[in-house]
N, C-alpha and C positions, 0 to 999 in steps of 0.2 A: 745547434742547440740554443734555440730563442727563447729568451726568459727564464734563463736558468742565468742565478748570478755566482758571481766564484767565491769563493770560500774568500771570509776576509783575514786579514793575519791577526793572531791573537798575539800578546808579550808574556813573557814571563820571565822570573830570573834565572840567572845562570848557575846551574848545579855541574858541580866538578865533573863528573858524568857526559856532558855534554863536550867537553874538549876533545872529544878526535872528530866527532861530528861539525866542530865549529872548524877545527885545521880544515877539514876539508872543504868546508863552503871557503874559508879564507883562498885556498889555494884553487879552487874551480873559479873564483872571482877574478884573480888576479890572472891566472890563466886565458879565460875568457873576455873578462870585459876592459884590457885593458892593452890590448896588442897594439894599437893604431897611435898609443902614445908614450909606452916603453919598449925596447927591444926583447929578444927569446932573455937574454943573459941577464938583464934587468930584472924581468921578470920571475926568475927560475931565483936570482939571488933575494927577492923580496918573497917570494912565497916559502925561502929556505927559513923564515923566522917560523913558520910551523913546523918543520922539520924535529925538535924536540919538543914531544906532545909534552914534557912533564912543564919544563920551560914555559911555552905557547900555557898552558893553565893555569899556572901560576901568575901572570898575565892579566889573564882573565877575571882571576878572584882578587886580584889585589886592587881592582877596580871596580866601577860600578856597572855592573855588564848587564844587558836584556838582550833576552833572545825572540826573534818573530819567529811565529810557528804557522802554518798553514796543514788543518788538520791534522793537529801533535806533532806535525815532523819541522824540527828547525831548518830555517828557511836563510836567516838571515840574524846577525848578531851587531851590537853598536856597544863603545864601553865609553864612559865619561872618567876620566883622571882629576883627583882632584874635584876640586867642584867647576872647574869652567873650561874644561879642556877635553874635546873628543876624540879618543885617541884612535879605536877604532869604528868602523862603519863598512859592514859588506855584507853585499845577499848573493846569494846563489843565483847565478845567468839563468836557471831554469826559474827562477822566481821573479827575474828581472821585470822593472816593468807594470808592478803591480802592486807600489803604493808600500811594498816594506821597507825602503830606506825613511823615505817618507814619516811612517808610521814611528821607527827609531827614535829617527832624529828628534821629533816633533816630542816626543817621550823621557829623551835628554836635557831637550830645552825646558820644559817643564822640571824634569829634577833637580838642573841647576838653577835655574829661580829657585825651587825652594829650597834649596842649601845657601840662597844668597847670593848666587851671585850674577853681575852686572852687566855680562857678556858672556860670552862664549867662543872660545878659538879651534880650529881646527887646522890639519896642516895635509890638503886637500892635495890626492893626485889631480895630475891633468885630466885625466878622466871623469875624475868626480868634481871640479872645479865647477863646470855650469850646475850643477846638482843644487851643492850648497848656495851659488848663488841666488838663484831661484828662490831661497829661503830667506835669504836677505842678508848672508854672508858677503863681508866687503874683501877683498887681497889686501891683503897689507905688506907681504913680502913675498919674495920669490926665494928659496932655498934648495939648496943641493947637500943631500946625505949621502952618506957613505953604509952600504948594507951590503953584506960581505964580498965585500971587493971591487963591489959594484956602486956607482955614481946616478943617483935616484933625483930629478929636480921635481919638488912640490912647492903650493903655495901654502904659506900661512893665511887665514882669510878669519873674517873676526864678525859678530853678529851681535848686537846692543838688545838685552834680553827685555822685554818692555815688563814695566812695573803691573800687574796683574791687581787688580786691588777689587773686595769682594764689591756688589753691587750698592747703594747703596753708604757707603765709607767715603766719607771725605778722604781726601787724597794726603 
């Protein structure tokens, strides 16, 4: 199919609605894109924080959540905590690849400059660790959590938001 381009992802916010759809891409994510750097048990005990959709939604709304859609179906979902902390970030392995973490992230950092703030932290699996660096996220720590039962090591990695100033405006 030459010349035919793909649908690109649209954002939108996140309506309470949307959380068994978002469990699901969280747990096809972690499932899929992340075997080669946690084990089954690892895995099975981090995708258990979807396990209680009411939980897992609650979650969702108490923070600032956008979801990518690729032709109205969500695709992919990113939440920012607070204003400088991104707590989630995951797309659907069948969406992989195509510009929606991307499009997230770039969406987050945007929001949090304009709530103010000076940086942005995130606490990055191994997986997603070259992701964000690519974006201009440094490590700053290596950490190990505890998520039911099971021993998860991520990095803290940290991104200096740059001062945007309209065109024109002295600085």
């Amino acid at each position: 199919m030459m010349g035919q381009a793909l649908p690109k992802p649209a954002l939108r916010p996140y309506l309470a609605e949307d959380t068994p759809m978002l469990a699901a891409i969280f747990v096809a994510a972690i499932e899929e894109l992340t075997g080669e750097d946690y084990s089954e048990a690892q895995q099975e005990a981090w995708a258990g924080a979807a396990d209680d959709e009411e939980k897992f939604g609650k979650r969702l709304a108490g923070e600032l959540t956008l979801i990518a859609t690729l032709q109205n179906s969500p695709v992919g979902f990113a939440s920012l905590k607070g204003t400088g902390h991104i707590d989630m970030l995951y797309v659907h392995p069948g969406a992989a690849g195509q510009g929606v973490a991307s499009m997230l992230c770039e969406a987050l950092e945007k929001l949090a400059g304009g709530r103010g703030a000076k940086s942005l932290t995130v606490d990055a699996s191994d997986n997603a660790q070259g992701f964000f660096q690519k974006r201009g996220y440094v490590p700053m720590q290596r950490n190990t959590v505890a998520v039911n039962d099971e021993w998860l090591a991520n990095t803290t990695m940290q991104k200096t938001l740059g001062h945007a100033t309209a065109p024109g405006i002295p600085k």
